[in-house]
C-alpha positions as a Markdown table, in Angstrom:
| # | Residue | x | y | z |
|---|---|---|---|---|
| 1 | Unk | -28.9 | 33.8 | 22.5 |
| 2 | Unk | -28.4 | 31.1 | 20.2 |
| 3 | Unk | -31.1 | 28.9 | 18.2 |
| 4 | Unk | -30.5 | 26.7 | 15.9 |
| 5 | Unk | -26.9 | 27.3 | 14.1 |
| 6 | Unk | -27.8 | 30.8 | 14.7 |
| 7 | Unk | -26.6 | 34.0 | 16.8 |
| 8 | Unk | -29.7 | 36.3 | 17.4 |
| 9 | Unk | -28.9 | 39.9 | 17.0 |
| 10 | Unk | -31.7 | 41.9 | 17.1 |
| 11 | Unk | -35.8 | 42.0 | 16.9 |
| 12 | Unk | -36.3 | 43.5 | 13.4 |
| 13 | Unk | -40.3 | 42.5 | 13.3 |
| 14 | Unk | -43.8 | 41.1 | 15.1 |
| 15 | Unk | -47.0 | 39.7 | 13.9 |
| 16 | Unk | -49.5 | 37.6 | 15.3 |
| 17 | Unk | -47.5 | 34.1 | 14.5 |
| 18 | Unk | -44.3 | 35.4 | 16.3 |
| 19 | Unk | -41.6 | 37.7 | 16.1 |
| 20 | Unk | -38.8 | 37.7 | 13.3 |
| 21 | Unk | -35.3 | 38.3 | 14.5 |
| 22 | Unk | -31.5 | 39.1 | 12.8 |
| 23 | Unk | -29.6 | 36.6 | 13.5 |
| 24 | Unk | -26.3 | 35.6 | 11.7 |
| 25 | Unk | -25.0 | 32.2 | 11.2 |
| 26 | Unk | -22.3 | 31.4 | 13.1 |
| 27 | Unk | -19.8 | 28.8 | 10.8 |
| 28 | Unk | -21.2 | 30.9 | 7.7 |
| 29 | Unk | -21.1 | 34.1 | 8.9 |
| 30 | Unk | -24.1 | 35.0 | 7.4 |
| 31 | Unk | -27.2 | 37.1 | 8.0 |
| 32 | Unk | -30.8 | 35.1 | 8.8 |
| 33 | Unk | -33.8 | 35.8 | 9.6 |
| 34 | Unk | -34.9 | 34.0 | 12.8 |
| 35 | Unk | -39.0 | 33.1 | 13.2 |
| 36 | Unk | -39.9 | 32.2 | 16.4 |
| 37 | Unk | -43.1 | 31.4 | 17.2 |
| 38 | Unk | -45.0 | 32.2 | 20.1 |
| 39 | Unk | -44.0 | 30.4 | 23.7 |
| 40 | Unk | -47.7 | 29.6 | 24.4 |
| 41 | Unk | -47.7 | 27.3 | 21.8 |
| 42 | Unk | -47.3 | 23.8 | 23.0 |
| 43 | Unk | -44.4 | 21.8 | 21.7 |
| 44 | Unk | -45.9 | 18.4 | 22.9 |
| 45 | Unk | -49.0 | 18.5 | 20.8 |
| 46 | Unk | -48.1 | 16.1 | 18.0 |
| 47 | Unk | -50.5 | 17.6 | 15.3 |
| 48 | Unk | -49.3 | 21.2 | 16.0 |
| 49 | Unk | -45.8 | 19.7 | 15.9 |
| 50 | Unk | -46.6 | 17.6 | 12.3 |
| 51 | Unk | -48.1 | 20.6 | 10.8 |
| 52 | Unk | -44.9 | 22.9 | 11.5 |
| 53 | Unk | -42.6 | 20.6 | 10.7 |
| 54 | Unk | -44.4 | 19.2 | 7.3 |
| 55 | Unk | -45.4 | 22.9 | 6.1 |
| 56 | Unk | -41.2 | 23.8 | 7.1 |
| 57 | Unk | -40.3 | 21.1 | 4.8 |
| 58 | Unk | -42.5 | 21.6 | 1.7 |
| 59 | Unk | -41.4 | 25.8 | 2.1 |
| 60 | Unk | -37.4 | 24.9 | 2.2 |
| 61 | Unk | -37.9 | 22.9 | -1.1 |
| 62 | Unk | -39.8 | 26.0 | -3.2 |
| 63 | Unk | -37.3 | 28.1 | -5.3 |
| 64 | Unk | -38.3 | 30.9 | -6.9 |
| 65 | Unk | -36.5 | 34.1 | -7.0 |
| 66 | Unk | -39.8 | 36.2 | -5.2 |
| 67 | Unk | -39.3 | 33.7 | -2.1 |
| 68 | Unk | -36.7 | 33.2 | 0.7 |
| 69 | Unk | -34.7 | 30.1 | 1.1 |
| 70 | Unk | -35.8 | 28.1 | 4.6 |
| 71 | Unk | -32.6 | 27.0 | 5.6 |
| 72 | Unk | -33.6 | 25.3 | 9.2 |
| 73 | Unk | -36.7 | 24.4 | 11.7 |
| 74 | Unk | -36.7 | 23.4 | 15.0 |
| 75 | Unk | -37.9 | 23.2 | 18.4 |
| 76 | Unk | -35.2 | 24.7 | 21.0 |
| 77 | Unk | -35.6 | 26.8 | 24.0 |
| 78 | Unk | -39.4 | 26.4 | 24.3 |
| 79 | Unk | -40.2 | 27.9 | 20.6 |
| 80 | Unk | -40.7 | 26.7 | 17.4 |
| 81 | Unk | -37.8 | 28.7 | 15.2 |
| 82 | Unk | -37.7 | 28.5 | 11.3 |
| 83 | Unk | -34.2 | 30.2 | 10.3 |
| 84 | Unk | -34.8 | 31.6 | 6.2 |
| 85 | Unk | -32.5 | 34.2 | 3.7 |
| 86 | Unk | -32.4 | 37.5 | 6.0 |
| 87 | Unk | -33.7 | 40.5 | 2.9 |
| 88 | Unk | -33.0 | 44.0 | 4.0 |
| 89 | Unk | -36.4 | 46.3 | 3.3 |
| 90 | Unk | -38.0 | 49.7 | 4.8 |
């Protein structure tokens, strides 16, 4: 499956705002990490919609080397996807 400019490989994690997948990007050839939120959640509510988008935007402009770049939001396939640095950990 394929959101965003990304290839999903694998679930790697789940918590009650989604499920985090590996994905790897497919021009880069890099690994992501692919946020999808729950399906439930309806894409047509524009305050949800403002709120994801706006908070998506203000996280892909922090740098600091304790956080992971946001690299891409969307809405695509019925969920709300935010594609970030993949970092390995236990």
């Amino acid at each position: 499956e394929v959101i965003g400019q990304c290839r999903i490989e694998k679930k790697i994690g789940e918590g009650g705002m989604g499920s985090v997948y590996l994905g790897r990007h497919m021009s880069l050839d890099m690994p992501r990490a692919i946020k999808l939120l729950p399906k439930h959640i309806d894409l047509k509510d524009p305050q949800y919609s403002q709120r994801f988008f706006r908070e998506a935007r203000i996280a892909a402009r922090l740098r600091h080397p304790n956080l992971v770049q946001v690299h891409e939001c969307g809405a695509e396939e019925g969920y709300y996807y935010i594609i970030m640095d993949y970092v390995e950990g236990p």
